[in-house]
Backbone bond lengths (Angstrom), bond angles and torsions (degrees), N, CA, C in turn:
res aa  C-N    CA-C-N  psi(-1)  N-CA   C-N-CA  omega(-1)  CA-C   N-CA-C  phi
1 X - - - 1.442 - - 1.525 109.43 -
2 X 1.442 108.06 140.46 1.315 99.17 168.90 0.974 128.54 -86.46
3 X 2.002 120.18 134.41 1.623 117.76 174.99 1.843 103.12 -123.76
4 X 1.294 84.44 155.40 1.844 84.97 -174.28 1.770 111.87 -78.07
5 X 1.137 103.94 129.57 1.152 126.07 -171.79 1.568 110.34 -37.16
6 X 1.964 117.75 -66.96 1.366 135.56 177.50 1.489 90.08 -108.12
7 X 1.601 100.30 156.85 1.530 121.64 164.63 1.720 105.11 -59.12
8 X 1.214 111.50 165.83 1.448 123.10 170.04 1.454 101.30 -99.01
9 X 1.600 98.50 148.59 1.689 113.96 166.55 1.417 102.45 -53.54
10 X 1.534 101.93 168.51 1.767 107.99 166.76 1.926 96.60 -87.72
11 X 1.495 102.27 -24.11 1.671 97.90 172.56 1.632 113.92 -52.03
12 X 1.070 100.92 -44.54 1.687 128.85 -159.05 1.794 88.97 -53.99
13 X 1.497 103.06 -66.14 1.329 107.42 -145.88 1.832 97.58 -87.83
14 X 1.382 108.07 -22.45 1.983 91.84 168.90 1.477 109.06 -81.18
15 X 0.768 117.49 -32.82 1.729 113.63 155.71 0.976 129.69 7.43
16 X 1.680 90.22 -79.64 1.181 114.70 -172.53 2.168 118.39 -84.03
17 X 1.611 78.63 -19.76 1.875 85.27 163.73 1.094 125.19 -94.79
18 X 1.494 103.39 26.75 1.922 99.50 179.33 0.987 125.01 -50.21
19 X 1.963 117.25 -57.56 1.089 140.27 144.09 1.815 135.94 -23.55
20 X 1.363 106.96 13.53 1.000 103.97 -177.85 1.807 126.67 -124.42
21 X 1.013 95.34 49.57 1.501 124.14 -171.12 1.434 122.86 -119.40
22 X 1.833 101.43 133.09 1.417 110.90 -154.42 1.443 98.01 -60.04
23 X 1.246 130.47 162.52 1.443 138.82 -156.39 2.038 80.21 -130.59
24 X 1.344 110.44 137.30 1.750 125.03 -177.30 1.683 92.43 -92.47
25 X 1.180 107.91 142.37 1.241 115.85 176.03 1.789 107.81 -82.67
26 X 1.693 104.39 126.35 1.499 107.87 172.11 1.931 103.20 -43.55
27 X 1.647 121.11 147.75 1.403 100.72 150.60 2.075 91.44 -132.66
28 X 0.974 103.11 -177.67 1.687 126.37 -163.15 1.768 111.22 -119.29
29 X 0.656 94.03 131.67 1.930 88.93 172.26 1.920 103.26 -77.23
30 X 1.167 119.38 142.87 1.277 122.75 161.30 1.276 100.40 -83.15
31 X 2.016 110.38 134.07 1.766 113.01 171.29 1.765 96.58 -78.58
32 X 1.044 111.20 -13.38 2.048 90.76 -166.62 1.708 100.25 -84.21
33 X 1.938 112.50 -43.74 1.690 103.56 179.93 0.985 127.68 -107.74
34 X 1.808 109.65 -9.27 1.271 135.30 -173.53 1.936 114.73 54.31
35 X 1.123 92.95 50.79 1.792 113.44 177.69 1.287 107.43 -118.85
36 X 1.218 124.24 130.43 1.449 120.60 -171.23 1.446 130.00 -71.58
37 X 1.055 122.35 159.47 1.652 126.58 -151.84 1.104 98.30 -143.56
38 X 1.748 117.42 146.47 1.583 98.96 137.51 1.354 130.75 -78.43
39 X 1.364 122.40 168.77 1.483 125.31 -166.02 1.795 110.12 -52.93
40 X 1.145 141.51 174.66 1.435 144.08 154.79 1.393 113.32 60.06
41 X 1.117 104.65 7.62 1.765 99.53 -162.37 1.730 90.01 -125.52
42 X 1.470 92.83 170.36 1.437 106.47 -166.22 1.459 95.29 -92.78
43 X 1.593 120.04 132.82 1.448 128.10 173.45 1.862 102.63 -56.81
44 X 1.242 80.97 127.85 1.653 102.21 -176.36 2.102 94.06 -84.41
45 X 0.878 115.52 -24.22 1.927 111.30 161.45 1.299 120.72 -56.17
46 X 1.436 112.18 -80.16 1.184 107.50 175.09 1.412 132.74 -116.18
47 X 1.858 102.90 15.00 1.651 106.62 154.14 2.041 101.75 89.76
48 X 1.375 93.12 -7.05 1.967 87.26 166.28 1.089 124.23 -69.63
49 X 1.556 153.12 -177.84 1.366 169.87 -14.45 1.264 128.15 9.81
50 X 1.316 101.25 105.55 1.802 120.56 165.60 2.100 91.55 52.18
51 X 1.702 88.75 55.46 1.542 87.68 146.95 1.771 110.21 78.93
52 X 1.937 118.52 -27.92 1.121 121.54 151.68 1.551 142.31 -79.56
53 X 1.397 124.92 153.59 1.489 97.79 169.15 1.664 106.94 -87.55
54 X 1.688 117.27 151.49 1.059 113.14 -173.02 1.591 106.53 -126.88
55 X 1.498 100.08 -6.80 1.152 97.82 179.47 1.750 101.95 -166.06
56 X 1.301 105.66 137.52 1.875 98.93 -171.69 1.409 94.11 -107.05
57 X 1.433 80.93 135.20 1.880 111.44 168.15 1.018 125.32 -92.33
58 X 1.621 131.02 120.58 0.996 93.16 -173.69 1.979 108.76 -116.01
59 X 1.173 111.86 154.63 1.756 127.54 -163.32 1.233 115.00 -82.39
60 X 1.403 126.77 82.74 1.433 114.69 -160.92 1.421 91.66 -110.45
């Protein structure tokens, strides 16, 4: 089996974990309430997409 000969740096091995960082989710302004959204998806506020209602919310 193979084992590594010398230990690795701590340089060596964050290096290689640079890449390992949570990524923030894009969000979008809604034009109808202007509450933030994620992109493509129907505003979970007041239930628009691209200017229609697609689904009614209701505001209790």
């Amino acid at each position: 089996m193979a084992n590594p000969k010398r230990r690795h740096s701590r340089q060596r091995r964050d290096k290689r974990r640079t890449n390992w960082k949570i990524k923030t989710n894009s969000l979008s302004v809604c034009p109808q309430c202007k509450s933030a959204k994620l992109p493509h998806r129907v505003c979970p506020t007041c239930g628009y997409y691209k200017g229609k209602e697609v689904v009614s919310v209701d505001i209790a």
